[in-house]
OpenMM code with the backbone's topology and positions (N, CA, C; nanometers):
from openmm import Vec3, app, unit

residues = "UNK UNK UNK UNK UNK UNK UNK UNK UNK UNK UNK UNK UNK UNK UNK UNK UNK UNK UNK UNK UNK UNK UNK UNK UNK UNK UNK UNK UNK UNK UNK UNK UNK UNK UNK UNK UNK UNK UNK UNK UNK UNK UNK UNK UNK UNK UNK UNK UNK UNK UNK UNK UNK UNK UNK UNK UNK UNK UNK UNK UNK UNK UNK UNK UNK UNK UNK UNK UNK UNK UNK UNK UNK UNK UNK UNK UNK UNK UNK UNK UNK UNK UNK UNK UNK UNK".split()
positions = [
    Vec3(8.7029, 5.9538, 1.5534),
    Vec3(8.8469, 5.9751, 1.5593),
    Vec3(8.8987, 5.9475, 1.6994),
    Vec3(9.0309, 5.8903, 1.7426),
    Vec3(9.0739, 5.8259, 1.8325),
    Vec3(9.1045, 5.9752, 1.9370),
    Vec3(9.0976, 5.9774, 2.0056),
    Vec3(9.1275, 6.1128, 2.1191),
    Vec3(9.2499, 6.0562, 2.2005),
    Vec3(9.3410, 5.9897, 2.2094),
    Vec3(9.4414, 5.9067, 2.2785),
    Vec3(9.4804, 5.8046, 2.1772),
    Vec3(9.6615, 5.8414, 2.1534),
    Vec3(9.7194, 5.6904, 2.1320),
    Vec3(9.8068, 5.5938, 2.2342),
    Vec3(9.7947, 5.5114, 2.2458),
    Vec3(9.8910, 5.4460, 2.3201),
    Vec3(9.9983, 5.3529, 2.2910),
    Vec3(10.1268, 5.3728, 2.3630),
    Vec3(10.1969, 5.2824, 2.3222),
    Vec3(10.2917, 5.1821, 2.4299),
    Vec3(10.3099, 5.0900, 2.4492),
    Vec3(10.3479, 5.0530, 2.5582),
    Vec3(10.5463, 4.9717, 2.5353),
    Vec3(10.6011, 5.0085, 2.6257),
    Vec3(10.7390, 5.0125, 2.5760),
    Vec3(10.8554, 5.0087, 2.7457),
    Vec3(10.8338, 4.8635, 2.7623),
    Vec3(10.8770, 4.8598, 2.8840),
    Vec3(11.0434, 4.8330, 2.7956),
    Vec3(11.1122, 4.7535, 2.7269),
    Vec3(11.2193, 4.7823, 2.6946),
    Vec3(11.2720, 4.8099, 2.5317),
    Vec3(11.3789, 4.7908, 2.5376),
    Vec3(11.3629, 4.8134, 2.3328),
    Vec3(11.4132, 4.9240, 2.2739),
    Vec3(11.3658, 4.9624, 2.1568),
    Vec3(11.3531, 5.0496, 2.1142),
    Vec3(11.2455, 5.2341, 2.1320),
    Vec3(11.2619, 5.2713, 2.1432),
    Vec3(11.1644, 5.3846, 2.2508),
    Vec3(11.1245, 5.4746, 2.0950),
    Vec3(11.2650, 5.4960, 2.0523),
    Vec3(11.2902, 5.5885, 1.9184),
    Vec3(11.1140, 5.5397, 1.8516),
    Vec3(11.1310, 5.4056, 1.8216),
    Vec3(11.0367, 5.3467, 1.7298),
    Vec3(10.8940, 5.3237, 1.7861),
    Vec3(10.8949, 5.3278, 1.9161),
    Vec3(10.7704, 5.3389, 1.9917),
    Vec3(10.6832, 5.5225, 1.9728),
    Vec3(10.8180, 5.6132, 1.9686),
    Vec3(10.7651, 5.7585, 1.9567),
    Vec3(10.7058, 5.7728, 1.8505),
    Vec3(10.7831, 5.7238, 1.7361),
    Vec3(10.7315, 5.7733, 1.6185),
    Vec3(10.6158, 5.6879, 1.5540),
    Vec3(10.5791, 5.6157, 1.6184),
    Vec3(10.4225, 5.5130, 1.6313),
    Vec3(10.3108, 5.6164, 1.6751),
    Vec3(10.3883, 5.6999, 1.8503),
    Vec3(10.2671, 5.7973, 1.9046),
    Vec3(10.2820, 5.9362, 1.7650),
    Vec3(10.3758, 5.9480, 1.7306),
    Vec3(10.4009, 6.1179, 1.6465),
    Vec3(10.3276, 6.1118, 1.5253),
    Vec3(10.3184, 5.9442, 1.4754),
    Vec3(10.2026, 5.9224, 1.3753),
    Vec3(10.1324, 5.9260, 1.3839),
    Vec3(10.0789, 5.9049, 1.4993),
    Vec3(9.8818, 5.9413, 1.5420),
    Vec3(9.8824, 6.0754, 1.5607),
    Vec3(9.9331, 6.1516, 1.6332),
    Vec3(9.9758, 6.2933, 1.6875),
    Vec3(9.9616, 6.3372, 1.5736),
    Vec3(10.0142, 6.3578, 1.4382),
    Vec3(9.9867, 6.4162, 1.3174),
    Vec3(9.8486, 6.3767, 1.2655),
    Vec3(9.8466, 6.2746, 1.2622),
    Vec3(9.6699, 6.2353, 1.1856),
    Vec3(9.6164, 6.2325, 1.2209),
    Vec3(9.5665, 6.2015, 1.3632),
    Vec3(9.4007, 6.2228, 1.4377),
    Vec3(9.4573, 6.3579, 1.5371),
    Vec3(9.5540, 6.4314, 1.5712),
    Vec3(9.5632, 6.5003, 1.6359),
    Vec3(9.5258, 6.4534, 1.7640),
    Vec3(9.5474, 6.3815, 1.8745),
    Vec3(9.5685, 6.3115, 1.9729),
    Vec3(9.6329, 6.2873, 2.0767),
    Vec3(9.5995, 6.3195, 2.1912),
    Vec3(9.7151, 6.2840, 2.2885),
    Vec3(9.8298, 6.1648, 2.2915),
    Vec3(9.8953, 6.1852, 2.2924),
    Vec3(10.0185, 6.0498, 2.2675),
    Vec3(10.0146, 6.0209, 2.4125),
    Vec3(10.0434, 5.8658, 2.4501),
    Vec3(10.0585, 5.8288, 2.5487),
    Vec3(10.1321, 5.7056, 2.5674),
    Vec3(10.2643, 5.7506, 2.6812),
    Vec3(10.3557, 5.6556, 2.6109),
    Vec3(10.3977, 5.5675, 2.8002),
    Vec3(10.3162, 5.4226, 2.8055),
    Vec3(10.3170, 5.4050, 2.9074),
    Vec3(10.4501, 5.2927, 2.9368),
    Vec3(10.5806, 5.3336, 3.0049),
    Vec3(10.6867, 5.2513, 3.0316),
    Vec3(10.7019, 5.2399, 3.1624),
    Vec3(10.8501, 5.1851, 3.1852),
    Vec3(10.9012, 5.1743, 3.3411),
    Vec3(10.9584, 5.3001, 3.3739),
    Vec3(10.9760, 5.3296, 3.4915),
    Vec3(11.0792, 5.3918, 3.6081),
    Vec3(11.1962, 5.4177, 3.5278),
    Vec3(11.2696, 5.3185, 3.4765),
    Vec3(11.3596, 5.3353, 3.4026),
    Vec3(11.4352, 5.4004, 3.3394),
    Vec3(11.3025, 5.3760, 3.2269),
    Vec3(11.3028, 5.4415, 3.0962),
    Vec3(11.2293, 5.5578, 3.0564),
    Vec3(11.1781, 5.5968, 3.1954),
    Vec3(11.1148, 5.7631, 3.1586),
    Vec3(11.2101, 5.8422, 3.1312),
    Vec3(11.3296, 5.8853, 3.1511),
    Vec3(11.4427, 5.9619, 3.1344),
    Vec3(11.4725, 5.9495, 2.9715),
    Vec3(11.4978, 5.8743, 2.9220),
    Vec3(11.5170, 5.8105, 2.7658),
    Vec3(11.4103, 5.8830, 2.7418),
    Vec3(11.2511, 5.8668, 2.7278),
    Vec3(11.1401, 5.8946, 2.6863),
    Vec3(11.1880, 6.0334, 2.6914),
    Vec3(11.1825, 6.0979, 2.7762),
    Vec3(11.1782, 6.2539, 2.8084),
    Vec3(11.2764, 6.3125, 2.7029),
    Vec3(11.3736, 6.2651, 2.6653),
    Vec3(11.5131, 6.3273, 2.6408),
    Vec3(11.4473, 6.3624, 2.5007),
    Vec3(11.3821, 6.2217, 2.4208),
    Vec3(11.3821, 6.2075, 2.2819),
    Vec3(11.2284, 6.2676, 2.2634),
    Vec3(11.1781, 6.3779, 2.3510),
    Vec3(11.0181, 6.4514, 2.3106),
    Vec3(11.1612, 6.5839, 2.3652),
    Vec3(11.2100, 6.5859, 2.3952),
    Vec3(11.3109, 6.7320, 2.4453),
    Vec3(11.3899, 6.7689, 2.2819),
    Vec3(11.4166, 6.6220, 2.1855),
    Vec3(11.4891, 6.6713, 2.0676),
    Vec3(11.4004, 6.6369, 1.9325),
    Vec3(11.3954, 6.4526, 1.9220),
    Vec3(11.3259, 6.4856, 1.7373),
    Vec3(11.1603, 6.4881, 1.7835),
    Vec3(11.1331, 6.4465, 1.8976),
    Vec3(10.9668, 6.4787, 1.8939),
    Vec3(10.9030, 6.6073, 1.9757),
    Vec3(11.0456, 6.6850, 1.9793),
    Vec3(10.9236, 6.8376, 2.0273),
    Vec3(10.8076, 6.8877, 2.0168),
    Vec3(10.7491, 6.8195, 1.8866),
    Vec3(10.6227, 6.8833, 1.8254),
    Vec3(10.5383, 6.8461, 1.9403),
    Vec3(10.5207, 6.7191, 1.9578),
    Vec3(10.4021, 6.6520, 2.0842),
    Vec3(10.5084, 6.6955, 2.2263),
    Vec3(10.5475, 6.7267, 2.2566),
    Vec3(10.6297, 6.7890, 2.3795),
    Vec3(10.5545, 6.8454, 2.4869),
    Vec3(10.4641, 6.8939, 2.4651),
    Vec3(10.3618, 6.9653, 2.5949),
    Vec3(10.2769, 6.8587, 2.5691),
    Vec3(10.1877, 6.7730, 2.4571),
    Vec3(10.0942, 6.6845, 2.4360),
    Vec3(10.1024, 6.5655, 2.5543),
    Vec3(10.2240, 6.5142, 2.4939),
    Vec3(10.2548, 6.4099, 2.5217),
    Vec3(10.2747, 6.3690, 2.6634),
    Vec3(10.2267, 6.2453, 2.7129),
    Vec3(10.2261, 6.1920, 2.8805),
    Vec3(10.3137, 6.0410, 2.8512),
    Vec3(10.3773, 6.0892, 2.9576),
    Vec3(10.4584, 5.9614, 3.0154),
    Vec3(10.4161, 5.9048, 3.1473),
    Vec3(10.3767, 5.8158, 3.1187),
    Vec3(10.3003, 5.7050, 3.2546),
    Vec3(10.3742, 5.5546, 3.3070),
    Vec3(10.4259, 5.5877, 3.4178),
    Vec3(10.4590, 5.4709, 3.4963),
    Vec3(10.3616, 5.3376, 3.4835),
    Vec3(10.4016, 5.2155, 3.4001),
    Vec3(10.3300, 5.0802, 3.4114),
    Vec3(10.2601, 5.0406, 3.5565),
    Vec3(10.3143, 5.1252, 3.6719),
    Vec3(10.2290, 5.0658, 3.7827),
    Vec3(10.1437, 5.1490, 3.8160),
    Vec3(10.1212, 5.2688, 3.7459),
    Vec3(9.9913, 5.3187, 3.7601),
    Vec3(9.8605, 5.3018, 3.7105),
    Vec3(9.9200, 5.2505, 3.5558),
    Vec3(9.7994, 5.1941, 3.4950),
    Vec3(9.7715, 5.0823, 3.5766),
    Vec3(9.8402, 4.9788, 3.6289),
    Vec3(9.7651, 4.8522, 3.7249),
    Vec3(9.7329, 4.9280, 3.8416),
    Vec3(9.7301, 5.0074, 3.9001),
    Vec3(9.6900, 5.0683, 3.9832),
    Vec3(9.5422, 5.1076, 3.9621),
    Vec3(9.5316, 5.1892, 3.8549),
    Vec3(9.4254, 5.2521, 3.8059),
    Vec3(9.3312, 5.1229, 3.7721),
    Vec3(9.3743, 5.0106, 3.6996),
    Vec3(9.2737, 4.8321, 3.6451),
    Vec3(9.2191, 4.8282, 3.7969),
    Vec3(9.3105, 4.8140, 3.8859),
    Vec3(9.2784, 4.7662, 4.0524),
    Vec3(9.1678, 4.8136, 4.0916),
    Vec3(9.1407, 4.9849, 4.0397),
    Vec3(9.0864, 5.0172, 4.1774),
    Vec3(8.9025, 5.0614, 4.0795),
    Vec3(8.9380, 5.0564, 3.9802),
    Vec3(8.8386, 5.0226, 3.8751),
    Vec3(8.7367, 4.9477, 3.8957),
    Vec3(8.8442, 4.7850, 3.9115),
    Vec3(8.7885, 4.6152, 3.9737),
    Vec3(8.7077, 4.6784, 4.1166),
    Vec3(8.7718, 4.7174, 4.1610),
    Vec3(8.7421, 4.7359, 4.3025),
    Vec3(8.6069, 4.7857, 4.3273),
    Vec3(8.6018, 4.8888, 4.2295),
    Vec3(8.4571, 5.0224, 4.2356),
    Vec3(8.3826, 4.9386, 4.1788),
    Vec3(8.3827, 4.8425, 4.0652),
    Vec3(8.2575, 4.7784, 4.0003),
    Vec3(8.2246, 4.7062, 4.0811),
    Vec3(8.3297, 4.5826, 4.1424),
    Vec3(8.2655, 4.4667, 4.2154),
    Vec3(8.1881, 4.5496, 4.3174),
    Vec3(8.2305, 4.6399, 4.4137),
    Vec3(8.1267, 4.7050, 4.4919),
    Vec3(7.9876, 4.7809, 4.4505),
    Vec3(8.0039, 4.8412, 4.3522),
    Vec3(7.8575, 4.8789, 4.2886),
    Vec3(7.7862, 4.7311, 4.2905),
    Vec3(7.8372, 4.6174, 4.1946),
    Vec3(7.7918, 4.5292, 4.2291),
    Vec3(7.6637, 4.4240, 4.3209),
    Vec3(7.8122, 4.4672, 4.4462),
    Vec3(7.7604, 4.4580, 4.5572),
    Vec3(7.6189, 4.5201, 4.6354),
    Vec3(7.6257, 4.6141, 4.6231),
    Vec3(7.5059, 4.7283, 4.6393),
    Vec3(7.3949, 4.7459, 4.5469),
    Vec3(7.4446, 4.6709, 4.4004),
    Vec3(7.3110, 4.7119, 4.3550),
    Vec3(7.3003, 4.8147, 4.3009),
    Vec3(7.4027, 4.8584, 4.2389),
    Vec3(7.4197, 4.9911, 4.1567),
    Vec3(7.4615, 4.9856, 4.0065),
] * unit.nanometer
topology = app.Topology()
chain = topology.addChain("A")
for resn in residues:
    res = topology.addResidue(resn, chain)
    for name in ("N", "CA", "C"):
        topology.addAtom(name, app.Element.getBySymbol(name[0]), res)
């Protein structure tokens, strides 16, 4: 069973992106994870504040430049194990 859903939703519709995570959230019981812009975290927030309360404490909202942040430094740690021989 999936332990994390993700959904990615830099513009658009958000409504229809939630209820993508609130469908996993009901059936595998799962962290929802809803990764957008700067933007559009405010939108996100508003609509887990009214029709998706249920995942409301569950649910994470993640800035798109953290996840490339997080790929970066990932790249970074392997090529150096790599390096060393680890």
């Amino acid at each position: 069973l999936p332990t994390h859903a993700f959904e990615v939703q830099i513009r658009g519709n958000f409504y229809e992106a939630l209820t993508k995570l609130k469908h996993a959230f009901d059936r595998w019981n799962c962290t929802p994870v809803l990764i957008t812009t700067e933007k559009f975290q405010e939108e996100a927030k508003q609509l887990l504040e009214g029709s998706f309360h249920e995942m409301k404490e569950t649910a994470r909202i993640i800035d798109w430049r953290k996840i490339q942040t997080l790929h970066e430094l990932e790249r970074r740690l392997r090529n150096i194990k790599n390096e060393i021989g680890l």
